[in-house]
C-alpha positions in Angstrom: 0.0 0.0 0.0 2.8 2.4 0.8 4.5 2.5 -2.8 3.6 4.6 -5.5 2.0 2.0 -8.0 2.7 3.0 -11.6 -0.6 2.0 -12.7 -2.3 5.0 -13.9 -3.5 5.7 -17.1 -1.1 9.0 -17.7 1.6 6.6 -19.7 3.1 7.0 -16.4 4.2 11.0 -16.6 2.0 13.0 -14.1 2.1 16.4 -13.9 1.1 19.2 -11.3 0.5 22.6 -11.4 1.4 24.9 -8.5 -1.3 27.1 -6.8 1.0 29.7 -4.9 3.8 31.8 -5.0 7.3 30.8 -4.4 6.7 27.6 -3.6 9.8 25.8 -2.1 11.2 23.2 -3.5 13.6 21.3 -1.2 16.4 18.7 -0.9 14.2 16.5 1.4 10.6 15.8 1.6 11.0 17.5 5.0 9.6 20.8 5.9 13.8 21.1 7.4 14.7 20.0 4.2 17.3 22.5 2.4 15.4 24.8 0.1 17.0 24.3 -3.7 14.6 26.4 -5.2 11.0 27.9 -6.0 8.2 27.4 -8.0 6.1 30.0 -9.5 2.2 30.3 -9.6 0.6 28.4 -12.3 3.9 26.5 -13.3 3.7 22.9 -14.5 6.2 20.6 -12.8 6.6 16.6 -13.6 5.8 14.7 -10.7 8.1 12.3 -10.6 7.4 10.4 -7.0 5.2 11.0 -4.1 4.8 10.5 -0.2 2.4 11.5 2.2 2.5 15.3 1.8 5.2 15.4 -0.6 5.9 15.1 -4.4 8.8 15.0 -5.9 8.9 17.3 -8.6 10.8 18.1 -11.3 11.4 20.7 -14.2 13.8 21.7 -17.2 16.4 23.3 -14.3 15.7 21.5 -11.0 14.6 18.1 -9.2 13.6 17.9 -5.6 10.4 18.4 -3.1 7.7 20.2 -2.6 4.8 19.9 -0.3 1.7 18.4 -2.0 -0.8 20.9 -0.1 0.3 23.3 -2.8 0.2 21.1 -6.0 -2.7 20.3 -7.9 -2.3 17.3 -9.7 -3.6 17.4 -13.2 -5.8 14.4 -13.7 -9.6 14.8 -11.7 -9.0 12.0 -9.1 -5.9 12.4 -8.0 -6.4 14.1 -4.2 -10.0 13.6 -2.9 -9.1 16.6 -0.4 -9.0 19.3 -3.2 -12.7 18.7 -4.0 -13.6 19.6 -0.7 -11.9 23.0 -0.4 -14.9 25.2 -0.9 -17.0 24.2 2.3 -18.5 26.8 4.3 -17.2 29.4 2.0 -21.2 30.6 1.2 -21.5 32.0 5.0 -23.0 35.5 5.1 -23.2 35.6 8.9 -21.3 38.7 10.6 -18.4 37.2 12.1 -17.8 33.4 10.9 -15.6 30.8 12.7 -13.8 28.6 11.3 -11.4 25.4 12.6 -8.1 25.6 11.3 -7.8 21.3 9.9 -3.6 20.9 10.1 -1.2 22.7 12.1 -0.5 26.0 9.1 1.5 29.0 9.3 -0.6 32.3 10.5 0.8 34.8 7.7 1.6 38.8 7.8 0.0 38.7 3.7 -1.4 36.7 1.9 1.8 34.7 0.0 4.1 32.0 1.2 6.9 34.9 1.1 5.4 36.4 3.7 6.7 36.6 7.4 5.0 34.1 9.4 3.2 35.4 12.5 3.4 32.3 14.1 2.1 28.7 14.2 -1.7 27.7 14.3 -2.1 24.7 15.8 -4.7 22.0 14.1 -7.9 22.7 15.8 -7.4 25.9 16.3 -10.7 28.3 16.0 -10.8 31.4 14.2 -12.6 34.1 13.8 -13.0 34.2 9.4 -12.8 38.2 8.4 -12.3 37.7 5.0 -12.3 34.8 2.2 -10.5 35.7 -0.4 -9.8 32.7 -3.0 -6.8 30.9 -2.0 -5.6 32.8 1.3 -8.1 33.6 4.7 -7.8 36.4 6.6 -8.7 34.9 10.3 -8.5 36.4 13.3 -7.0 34.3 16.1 -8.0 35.2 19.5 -8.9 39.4 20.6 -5.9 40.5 18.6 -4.0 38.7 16.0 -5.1 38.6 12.6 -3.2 36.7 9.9 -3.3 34.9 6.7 -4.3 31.3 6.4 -4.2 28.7 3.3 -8.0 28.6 2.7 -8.0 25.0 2.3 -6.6 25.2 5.7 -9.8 26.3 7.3 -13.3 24.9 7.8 
């Protein structure tokens, strides 16, 4: 069960698409791993292996990891997760909460470039101030306010 099984129907090249700025791309599939390098919004990148949370990804200059969170595989079943990433985003009510679902960085803008706050830790409630596409603007406790990956909150 653990090993990629090269049975898909994608003549075994599967490609990804990344969905935010300066993605990191690192030596290890290891949030400590060494950063090598960054992706761009919207570039394609081969995928070349994965593990849980991690792809290995490669282009025409560089080969290493990036976290899968931020990689949307290009074929329709490939992450069951993505398909859920719009729940609760139809709330009209004054000041939404929301559940943060995985220990995520709490953001000064939102971009992955941008200073990190400080940790959120999974189950974490938040007040929602704004939805906006990919990034949340939350409210965590009477005073900090941050950015949050969207599909980060629920």
């Amino acid at each position: 069960h653990g090993k990629w099984q090269k049975h898909h129907p994608s003549n075994g090249q599967q490609h990804a698409t990344a969905t935010v700025q300066g993605l990191h791309v690192r030596a290890q599939p290891s949030m400590t791993g060494q950063i090598i390098g960054r992706l761009n919004y919207g570039q394609r990148v081969r995928v070349l292996q994965k593990k849980p949370g991690w792809y290995k990804v490669k282009t025409n200059s560089l080969k290493g990891w990036s976290s899968a969170q931020f990689l949307k595989l290009d074929h329709a079943n490939a992450n069951k997760a993505n398909r859920h990433h719009n729940h609760g985003k139809g709330s009209t009510t004054s000041d939404p909460k929301g559940t943060v679902t995985v220990t995520a960085h709490l953001r000064s803008a939102p971009s992955l470039l941008a200073h990190i706050i400080q940790w959120v830790n999974a189950g974490s409630r938040v007040t929602i101030l704004h939805r906006g596409g990919q990034w949340d603007h939350v409210r965590l406790g009477r005073k900090k306010s941050g950015y949050v990956w969207s599909q980060f909150v629920r």
